[in-house]
PDB file of N, CA, C and O in Angstrom:
ATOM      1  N   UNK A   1       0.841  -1.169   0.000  1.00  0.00           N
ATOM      2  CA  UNK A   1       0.000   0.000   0.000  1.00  0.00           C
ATOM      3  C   UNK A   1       0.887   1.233   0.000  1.00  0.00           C
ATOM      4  O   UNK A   1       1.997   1.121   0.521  1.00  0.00           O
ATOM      5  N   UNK A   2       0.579   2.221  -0.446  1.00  0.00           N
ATOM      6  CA  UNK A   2       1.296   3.394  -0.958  1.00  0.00           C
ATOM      7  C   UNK A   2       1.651   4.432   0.124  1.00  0.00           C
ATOM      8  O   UNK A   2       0.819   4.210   1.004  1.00  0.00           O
ATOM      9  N   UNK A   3       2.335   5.312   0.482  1.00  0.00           N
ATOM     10  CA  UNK A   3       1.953   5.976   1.506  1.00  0.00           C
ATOM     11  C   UNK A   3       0.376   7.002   1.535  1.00  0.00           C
ATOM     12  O   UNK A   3      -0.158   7.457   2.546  1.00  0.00           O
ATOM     13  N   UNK A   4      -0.198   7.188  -0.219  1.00  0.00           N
ATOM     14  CA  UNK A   4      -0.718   8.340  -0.336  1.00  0.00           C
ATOM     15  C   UNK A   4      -2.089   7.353   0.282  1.00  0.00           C
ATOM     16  O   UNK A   4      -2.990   7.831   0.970  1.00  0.00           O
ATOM     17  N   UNK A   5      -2.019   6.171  -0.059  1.00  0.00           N
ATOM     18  CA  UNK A   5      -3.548   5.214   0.357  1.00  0.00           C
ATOM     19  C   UNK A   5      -3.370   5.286   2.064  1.00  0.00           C
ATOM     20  O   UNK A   5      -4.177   5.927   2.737  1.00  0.00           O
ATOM     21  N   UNK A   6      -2.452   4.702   2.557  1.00  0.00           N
ATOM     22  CA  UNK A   6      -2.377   4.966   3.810  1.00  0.00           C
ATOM     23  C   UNK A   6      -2.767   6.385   4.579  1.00  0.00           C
ATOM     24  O   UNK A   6      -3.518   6.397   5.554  1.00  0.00           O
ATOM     25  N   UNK A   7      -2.219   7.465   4.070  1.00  0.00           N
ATOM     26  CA  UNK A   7      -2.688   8.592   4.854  1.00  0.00           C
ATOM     27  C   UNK A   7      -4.158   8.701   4.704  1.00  0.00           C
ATOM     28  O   UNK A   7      -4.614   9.029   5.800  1.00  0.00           O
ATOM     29  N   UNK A   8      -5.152   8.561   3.770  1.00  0.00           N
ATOM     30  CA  UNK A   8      -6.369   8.719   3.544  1.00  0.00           C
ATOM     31  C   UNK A   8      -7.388   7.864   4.189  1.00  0.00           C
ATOM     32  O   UNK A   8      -8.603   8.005   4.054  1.00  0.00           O
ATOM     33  N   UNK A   9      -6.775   6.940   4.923  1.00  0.00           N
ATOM     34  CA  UNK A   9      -7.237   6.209   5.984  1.00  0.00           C
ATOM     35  C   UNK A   9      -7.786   6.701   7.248  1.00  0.00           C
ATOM     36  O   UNK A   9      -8.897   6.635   7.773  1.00  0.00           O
ATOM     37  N   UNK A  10      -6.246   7.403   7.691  1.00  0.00           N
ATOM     38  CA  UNK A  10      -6.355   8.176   8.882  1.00  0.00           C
ATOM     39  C   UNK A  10      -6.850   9.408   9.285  1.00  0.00           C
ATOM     40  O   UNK A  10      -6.330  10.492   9.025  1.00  0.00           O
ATOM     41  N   UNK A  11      -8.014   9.197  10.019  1.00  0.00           N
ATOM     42  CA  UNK A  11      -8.763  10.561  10.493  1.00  0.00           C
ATOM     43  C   UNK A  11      -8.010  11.838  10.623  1.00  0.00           C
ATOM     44  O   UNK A  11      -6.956  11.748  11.252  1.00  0.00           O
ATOM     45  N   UNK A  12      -8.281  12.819  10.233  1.00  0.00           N
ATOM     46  CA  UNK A  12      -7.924  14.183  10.604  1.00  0.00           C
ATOM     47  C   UNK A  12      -7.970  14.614  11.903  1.00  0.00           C
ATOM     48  O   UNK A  12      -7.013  15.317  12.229  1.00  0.00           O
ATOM     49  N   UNK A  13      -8.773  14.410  12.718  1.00  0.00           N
ATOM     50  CA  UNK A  13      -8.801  14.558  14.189  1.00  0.00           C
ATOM     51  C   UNK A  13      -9.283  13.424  14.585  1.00  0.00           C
ATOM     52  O   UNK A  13      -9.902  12.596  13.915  1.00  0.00           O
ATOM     53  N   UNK A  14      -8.836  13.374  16.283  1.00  0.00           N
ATOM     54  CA  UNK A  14      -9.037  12.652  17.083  1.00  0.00           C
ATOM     55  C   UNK A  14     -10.711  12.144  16.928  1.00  0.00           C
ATOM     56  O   UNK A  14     -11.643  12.946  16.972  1.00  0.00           O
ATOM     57  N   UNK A  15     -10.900  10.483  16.718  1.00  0.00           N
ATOM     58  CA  UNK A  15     -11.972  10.008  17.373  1.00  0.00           C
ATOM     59  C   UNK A  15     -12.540  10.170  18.827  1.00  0.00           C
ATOM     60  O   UNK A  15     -11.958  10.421  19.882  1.00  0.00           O
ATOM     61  N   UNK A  16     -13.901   9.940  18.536  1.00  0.00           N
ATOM     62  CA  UNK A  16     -14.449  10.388  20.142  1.00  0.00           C
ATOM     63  C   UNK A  16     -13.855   9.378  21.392  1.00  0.00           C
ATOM     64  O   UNK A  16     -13.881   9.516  22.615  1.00  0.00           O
ATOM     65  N   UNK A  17     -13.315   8.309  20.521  1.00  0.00           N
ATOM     66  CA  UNK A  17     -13.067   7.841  21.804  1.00  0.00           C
ATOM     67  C   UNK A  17     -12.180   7.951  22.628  1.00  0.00           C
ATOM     68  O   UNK A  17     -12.067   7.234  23.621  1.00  0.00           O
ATOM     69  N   UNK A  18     -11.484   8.813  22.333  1.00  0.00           N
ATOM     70  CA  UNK A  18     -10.418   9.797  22.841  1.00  0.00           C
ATOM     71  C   UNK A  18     -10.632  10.499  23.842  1.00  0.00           C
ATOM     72  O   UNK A  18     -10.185  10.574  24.987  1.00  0.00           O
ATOM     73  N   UNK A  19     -11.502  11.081  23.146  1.00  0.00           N
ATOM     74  CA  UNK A  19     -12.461  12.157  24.084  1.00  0.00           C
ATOM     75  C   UNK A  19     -12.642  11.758  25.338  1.00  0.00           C
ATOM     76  O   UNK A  19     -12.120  12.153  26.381  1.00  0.00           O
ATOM     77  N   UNK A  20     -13.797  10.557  25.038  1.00  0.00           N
ATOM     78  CA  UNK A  20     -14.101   9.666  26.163  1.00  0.00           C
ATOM     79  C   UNK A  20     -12.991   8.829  27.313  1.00  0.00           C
ATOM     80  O   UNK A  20     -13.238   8.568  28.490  1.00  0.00           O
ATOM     81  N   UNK A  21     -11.663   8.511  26.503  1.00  0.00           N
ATOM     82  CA  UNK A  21     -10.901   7.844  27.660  1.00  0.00           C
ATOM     83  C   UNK A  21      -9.959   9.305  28.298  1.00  0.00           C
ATOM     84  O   UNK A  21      -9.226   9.015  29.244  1.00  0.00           O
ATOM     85  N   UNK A  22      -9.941  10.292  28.007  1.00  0.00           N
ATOM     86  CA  UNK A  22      -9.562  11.349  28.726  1.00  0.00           C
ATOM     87  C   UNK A  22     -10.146  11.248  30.048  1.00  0.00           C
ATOM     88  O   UNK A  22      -9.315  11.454  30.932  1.00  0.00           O
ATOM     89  N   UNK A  23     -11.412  10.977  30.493  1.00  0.00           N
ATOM     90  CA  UNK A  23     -12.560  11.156  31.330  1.00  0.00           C
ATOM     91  C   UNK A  23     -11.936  10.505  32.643  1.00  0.00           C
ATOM     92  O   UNK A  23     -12.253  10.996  33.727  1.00  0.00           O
ATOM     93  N   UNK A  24     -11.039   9.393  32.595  1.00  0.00           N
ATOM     94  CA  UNK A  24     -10.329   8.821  33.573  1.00  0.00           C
ATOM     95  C   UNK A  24      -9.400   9.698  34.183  1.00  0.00           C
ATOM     96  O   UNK A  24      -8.773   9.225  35.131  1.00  0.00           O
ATOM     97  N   UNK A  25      -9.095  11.259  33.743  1.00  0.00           N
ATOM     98  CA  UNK A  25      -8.035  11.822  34.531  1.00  0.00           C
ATOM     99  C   UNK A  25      -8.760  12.955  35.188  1.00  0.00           C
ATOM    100  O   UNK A  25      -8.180  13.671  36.004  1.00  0.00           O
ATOM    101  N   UNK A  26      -9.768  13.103  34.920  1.00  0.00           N
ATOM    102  CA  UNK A  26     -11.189  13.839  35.679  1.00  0.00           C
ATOM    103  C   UNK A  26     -11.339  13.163  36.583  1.00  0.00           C
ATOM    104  O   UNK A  26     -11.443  11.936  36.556  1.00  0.00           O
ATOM    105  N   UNK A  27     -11.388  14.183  37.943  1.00  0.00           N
ATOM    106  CA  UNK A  27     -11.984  13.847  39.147  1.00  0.00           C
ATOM    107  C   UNK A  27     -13.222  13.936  38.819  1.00  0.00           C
ATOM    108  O   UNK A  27     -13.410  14.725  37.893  1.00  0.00           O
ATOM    109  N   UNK A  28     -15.031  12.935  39.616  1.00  0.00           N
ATOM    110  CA  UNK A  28     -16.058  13.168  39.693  1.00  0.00           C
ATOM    111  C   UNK A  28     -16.266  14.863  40.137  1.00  0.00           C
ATOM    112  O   UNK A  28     -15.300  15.593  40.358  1.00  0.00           O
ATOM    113  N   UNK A  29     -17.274  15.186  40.196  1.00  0.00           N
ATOM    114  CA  UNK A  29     -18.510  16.594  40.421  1.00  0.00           C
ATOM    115  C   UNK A  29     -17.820  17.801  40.072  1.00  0.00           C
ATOM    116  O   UNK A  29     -17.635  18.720  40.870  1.00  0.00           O
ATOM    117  N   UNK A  30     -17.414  17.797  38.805  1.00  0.00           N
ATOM    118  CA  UNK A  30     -16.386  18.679  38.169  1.00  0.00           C
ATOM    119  C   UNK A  30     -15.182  19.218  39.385  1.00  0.00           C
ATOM    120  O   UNK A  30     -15.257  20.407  39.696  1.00  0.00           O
ATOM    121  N   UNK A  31     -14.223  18.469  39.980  1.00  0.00           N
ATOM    122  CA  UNK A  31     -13.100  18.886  40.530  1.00  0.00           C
ATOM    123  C   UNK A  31     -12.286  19.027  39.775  1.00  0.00           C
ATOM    124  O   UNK A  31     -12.290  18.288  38.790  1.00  0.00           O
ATOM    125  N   UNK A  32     -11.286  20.003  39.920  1.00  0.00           N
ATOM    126  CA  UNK A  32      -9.925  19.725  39.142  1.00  0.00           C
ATOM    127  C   UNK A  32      -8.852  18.650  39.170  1.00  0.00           C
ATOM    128  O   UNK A  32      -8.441  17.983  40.119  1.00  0.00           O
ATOM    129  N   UNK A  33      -8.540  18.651  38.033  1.00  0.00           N
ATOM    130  CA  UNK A  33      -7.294  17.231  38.029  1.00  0.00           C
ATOM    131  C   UNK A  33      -6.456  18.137  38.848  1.00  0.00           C
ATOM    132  O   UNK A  33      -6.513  19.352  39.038  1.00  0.00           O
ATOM    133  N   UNK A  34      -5.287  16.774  39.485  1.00  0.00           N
ATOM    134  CA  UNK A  34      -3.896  16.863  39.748  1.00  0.00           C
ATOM    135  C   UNK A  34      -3.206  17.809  38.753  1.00  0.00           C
ATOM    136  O   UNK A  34      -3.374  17.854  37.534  1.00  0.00           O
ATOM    137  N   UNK A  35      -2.223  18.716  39.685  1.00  0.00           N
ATOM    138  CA  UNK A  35      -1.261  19.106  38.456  1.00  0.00           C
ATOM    139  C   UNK A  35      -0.410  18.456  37.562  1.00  0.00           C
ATOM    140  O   UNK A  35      -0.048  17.333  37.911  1.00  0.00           O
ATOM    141  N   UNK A  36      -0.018  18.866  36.537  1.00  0.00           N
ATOM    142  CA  UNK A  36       0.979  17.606  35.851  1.00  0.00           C
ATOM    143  C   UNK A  36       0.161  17.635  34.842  1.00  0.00           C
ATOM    144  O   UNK A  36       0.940  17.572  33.892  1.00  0.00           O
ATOM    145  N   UNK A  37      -0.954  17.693  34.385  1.00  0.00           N
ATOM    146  CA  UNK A  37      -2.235  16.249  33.701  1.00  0.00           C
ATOM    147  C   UNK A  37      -1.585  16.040  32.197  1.00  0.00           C
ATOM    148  O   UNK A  37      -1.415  14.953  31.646  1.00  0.00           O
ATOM    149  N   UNK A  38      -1.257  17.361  31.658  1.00  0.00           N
ATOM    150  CA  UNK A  38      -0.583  17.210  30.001  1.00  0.00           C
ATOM    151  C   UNK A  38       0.516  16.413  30.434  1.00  0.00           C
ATOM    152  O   UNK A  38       0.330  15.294  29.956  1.00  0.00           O
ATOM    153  N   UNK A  39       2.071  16.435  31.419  1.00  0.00           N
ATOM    154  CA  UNK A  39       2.639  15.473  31.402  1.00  0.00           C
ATOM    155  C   UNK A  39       2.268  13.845  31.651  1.00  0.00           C
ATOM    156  O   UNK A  39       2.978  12.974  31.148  1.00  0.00           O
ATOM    157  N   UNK A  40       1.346  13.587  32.295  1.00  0.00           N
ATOM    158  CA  UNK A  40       0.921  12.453  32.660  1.00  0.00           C
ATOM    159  C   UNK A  40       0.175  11.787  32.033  1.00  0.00           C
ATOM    160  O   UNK A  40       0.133  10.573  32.232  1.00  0.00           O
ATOM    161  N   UNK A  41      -0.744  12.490  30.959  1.00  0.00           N
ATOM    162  CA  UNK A  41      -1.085  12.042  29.846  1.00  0.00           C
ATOM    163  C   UNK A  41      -0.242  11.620  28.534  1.00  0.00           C
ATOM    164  O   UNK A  41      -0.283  10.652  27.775  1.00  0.00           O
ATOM    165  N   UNK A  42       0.353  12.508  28.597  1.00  0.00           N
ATOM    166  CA  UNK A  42       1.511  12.111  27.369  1.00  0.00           C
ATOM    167  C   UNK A  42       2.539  10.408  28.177  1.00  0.00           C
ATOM    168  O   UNK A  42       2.865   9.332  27.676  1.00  0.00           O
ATOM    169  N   UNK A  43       2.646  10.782  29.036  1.00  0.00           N
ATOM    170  CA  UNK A  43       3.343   9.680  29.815  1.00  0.00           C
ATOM    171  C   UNK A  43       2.650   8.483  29.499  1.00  0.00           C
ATOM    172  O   UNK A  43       3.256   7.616  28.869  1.00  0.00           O
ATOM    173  N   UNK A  44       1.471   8.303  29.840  1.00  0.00           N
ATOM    174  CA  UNK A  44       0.153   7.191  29.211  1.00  0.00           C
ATOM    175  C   UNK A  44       0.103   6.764  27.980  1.00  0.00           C
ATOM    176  O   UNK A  44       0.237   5.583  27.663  1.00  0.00           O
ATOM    177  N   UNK A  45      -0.109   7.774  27.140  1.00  0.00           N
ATOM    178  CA  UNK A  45      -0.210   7.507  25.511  1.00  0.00           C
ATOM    179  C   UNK A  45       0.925   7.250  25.141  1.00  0.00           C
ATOM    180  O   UNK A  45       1.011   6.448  24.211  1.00  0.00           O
ATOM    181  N   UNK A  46       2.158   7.803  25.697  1.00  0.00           N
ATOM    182  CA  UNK A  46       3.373   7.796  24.429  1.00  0.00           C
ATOM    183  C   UNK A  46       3.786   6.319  24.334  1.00  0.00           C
ATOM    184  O   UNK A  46       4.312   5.896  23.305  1.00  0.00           O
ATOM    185  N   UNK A  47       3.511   5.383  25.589  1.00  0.00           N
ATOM    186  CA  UNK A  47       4.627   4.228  25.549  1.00  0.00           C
ATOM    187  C   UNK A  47       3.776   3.249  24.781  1.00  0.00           C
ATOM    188  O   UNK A  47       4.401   2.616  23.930  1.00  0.00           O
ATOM    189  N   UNK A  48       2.267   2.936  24.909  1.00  0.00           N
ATOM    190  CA  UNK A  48       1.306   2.404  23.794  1.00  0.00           C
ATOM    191  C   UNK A  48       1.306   2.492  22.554  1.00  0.00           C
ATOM    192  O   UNK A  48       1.177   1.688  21.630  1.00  0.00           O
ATOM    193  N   UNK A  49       1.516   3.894  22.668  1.00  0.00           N
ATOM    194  CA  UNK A  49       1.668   4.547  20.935  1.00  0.00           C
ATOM    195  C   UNK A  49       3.007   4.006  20.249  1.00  0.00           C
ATOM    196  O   UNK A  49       3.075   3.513  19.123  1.00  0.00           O
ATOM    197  N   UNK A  50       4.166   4.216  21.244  1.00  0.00           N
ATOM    198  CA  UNK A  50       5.521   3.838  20.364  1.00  0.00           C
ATOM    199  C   UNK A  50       5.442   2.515  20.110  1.00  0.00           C
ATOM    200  O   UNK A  50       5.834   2.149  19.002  1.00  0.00           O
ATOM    201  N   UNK A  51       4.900   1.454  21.105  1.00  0.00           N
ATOM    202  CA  UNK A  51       4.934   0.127  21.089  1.00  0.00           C
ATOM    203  C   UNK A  51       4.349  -0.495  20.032  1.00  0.00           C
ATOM    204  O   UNK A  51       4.635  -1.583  19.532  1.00  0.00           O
ATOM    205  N   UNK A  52       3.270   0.505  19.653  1.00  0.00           N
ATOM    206  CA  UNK A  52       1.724  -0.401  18.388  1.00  0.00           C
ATOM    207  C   UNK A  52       3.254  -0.053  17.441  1.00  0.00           C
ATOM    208  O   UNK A  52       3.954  -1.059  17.323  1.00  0.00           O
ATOM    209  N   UNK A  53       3.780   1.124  16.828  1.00  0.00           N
ATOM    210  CA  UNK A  53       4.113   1.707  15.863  1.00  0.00           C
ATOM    211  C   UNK A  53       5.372   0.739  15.344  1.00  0.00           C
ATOM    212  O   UNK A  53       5.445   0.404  14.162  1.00  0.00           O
ATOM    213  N   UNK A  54       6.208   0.383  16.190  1.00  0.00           N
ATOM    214  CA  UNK A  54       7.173  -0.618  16.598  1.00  0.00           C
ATOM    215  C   UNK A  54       6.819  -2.088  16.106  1.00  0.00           C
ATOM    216  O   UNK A  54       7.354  -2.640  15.145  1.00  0.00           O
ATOM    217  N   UNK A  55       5.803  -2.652  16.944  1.00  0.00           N
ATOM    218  CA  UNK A  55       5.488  -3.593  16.177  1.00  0.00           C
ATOM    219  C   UNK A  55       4.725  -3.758  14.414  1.00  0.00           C
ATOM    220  O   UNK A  55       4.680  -4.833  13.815  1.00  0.00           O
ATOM    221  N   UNK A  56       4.279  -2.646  13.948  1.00  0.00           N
ATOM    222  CA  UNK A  56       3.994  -2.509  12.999  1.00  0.00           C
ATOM    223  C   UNK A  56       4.584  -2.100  11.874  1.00  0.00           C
ATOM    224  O   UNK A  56       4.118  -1.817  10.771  1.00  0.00           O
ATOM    225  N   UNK A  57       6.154  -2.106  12.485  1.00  0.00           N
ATOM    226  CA  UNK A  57       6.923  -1.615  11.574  1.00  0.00           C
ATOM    227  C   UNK A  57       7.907  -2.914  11.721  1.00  0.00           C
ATOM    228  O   UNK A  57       8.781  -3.050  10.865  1.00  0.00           O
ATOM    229  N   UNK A  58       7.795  -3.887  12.790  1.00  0.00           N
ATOM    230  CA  UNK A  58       8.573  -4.514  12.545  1.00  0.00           C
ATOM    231  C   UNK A  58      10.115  -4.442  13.311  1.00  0.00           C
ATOM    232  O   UNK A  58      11.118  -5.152  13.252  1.00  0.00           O
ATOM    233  N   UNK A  59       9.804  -3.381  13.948  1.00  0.00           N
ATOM    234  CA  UNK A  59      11.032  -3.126  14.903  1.00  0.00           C
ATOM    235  C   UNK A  59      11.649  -2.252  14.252  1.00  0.00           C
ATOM    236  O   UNK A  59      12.776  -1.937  14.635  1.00  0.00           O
ATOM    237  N   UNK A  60      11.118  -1.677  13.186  1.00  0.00           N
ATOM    238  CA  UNK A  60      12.867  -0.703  12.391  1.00  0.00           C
ATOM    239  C   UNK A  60      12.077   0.876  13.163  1.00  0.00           C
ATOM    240  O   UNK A  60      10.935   1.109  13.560  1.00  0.00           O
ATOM    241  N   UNK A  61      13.114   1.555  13.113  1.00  0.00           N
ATOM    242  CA  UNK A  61      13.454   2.267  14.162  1.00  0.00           C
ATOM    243  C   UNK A  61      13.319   3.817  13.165  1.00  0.00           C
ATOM    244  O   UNK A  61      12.933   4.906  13.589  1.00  0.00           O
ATOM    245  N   UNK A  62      13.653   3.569  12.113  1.00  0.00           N
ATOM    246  CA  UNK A  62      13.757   4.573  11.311  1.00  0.00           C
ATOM    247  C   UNK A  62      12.620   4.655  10.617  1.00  0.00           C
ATOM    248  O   UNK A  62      12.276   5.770  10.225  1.00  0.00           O
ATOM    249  N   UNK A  63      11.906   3.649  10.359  1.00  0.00           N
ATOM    250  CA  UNK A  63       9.951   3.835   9.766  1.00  0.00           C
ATOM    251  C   UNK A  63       9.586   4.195  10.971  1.00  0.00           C
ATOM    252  O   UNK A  63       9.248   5.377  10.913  1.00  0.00           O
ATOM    253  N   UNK A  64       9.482   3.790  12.010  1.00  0.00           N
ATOM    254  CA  UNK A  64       8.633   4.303  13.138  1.00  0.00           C
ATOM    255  C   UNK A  64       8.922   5.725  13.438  1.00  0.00           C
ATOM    256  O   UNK A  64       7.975   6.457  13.726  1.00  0.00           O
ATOM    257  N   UNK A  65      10.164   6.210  13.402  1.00  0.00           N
ATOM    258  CA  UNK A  65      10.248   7.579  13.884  1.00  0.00           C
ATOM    259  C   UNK A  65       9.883   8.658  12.528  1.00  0.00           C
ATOM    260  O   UNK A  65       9.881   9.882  12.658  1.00  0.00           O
ATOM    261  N   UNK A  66       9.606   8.000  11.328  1.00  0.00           N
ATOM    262  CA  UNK A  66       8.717   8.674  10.314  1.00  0.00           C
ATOM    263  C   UNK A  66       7.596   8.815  11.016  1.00  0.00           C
ATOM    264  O   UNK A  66       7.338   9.855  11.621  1.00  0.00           O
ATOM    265  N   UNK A  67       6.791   7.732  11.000  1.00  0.00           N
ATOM    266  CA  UNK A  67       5.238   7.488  11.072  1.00  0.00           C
ATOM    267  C   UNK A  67       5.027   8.686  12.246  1.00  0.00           C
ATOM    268  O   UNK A  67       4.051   9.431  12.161  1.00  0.00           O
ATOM    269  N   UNK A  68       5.963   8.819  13.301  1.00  0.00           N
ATOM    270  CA  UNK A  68       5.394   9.262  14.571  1.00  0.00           C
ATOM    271  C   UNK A  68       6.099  10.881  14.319  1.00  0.00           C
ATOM    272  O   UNK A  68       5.455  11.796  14.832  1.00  0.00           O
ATOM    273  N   UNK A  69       6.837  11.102  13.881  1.00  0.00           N
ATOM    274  CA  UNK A  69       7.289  12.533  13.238  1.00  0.00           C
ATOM    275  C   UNK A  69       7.999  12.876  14.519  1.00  0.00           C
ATOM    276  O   UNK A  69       7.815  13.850  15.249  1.00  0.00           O
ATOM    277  N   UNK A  70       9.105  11.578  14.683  1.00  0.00           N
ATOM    278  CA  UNK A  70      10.301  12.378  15.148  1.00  0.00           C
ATOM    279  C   UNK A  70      11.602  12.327  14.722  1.00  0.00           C
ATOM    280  O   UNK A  70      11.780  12.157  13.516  1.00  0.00           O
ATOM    281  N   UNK A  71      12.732  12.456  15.584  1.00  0.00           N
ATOM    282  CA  UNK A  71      14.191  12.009  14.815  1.00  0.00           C
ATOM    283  C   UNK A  71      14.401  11.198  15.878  1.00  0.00           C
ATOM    284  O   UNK A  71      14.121  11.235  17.076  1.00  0.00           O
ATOM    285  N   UNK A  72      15.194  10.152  14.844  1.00  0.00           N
ATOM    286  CA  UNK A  72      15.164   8.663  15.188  1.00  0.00           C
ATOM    287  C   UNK A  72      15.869   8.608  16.638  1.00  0.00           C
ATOM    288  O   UNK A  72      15.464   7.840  17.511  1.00  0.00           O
ATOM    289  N   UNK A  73      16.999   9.521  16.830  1.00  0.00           N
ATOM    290  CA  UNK A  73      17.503   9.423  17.738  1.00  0.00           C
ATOM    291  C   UNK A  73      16.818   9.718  18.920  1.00  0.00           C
ATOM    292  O   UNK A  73      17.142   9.112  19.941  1.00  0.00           O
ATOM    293  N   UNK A  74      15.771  10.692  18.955  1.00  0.00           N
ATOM    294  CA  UNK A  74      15.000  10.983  20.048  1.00  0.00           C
ATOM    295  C   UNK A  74      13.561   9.746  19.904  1.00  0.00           C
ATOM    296  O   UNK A  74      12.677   9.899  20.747  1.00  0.00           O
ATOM    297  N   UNK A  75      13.450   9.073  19.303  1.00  0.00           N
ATOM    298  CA  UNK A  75      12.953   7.705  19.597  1.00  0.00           C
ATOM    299  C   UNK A  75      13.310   6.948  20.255  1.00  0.00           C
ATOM    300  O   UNK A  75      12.600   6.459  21.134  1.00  0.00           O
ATOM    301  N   UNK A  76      14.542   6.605  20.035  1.00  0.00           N
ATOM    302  CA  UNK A  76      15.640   5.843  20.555  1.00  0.00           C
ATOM    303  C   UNK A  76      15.709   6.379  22.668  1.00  0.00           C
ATOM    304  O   UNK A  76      15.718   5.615  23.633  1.00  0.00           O
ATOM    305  N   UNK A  77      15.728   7.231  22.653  1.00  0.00           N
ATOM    306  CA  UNK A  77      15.965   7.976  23.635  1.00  0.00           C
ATOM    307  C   UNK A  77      14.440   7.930  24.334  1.00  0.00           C
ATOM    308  O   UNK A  77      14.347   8.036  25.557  1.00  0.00           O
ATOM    309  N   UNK A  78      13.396   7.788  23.594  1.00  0.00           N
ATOM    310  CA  UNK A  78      11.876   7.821  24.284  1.00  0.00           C
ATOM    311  C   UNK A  78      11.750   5.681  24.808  1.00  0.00           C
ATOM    312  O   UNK A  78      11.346   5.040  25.778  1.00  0.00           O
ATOM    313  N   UNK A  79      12.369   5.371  23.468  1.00  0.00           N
ATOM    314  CA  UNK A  79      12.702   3.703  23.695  1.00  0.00           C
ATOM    315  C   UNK A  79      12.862   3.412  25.078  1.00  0.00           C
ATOM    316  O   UNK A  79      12.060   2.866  25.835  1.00  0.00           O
ATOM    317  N   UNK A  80      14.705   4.119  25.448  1.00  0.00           N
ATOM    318  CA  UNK A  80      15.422   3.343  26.214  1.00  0.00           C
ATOM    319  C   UNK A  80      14.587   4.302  27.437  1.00  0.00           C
ATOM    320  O   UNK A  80      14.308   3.561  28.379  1.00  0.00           O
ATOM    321  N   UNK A  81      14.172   5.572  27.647  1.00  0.00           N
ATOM    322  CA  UNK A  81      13.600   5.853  28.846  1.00  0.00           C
ATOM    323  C   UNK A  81      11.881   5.485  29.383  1.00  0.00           C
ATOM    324  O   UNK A  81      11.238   5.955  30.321  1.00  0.00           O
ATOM    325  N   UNK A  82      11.558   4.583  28.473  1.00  0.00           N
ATOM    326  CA  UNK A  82      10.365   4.519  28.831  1.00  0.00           C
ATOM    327  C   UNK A  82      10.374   2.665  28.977  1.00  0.00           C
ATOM    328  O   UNK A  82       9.437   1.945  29.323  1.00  0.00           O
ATOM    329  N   UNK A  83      11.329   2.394  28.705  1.00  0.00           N
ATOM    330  CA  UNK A  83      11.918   0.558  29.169  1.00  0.00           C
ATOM    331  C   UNK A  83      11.069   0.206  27.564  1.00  0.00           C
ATOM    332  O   UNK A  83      10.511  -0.873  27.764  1.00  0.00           O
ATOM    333  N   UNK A  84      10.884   0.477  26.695  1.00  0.00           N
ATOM    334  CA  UNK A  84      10.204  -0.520  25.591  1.00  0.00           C
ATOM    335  C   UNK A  84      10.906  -1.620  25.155  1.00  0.00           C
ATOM    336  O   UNK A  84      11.999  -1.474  25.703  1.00  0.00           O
ATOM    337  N   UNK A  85      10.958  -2.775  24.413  1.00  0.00           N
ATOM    338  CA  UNK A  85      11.469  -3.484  24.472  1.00  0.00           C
ATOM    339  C   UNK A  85      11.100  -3.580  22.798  1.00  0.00           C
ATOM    340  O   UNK A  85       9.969  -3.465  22.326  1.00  0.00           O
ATOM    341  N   UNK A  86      12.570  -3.860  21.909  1.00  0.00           N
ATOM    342  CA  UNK A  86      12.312  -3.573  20.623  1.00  0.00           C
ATOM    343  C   UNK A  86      12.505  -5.038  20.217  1.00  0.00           C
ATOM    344  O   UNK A  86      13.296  -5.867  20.665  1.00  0.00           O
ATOM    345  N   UNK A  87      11.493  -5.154  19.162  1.00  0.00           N
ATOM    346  CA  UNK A  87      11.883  -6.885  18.895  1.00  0.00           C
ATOM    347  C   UNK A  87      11.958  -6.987  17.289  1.00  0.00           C
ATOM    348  O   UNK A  87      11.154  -6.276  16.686  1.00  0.00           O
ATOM    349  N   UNK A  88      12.525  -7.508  16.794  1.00  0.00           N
ATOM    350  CA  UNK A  88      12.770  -7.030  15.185  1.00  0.00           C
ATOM    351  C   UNK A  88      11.857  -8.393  14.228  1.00  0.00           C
ATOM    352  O   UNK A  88      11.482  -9.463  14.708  1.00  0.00           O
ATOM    353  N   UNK A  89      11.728  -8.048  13.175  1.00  0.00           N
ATOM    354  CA  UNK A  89      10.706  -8.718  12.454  1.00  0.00           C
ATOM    355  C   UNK A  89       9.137  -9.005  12.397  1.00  0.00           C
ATOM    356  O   UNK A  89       8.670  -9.710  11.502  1.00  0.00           O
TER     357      UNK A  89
END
């Protein structure tokens, strides 16, 4: 598949269900979250996210840090600090 078929796949914005699993960092009767919440969210998503991308690439290191729009080396660096475990093929 092409890259141009692939991008036309992927939604322009976030699905609702996004929306919806945000709802877990909400305290009940409208309280405010903990401080932190953008770091601690990103903390949540990023190591899922690198892991799907990883295995879907097969372990290469240099498609994944395309797909996810970074430089490889700061992949590498999100890798080894977040313990992922890279498995090739």
């Amino acid at each position: 598949m092409t890259a141009a078929k692939t991008n036309r796949a992927i939604p322009e914005s976030a699905p609702d269900p996004f929306a919806d699993a945000l709802q877990v960092y909400f305290p009940p009767h409208h309280a405010l979250p903990p401080p932190e919440l953008h770091a601690r969210v990103l903390r949540d998503v990023e190591k899922p996210l690198i892991e799907r991308i990883l295995a879907l690439t097969g372990g290469n290191q240099l498609k994944a840090a395309r797909i996810l729009g970074l430089n490889r080396n700061t992949l590498r660096t999100k890798i080894r600090d977040l313990g992922i475990e890279v498995r090739k093929g």
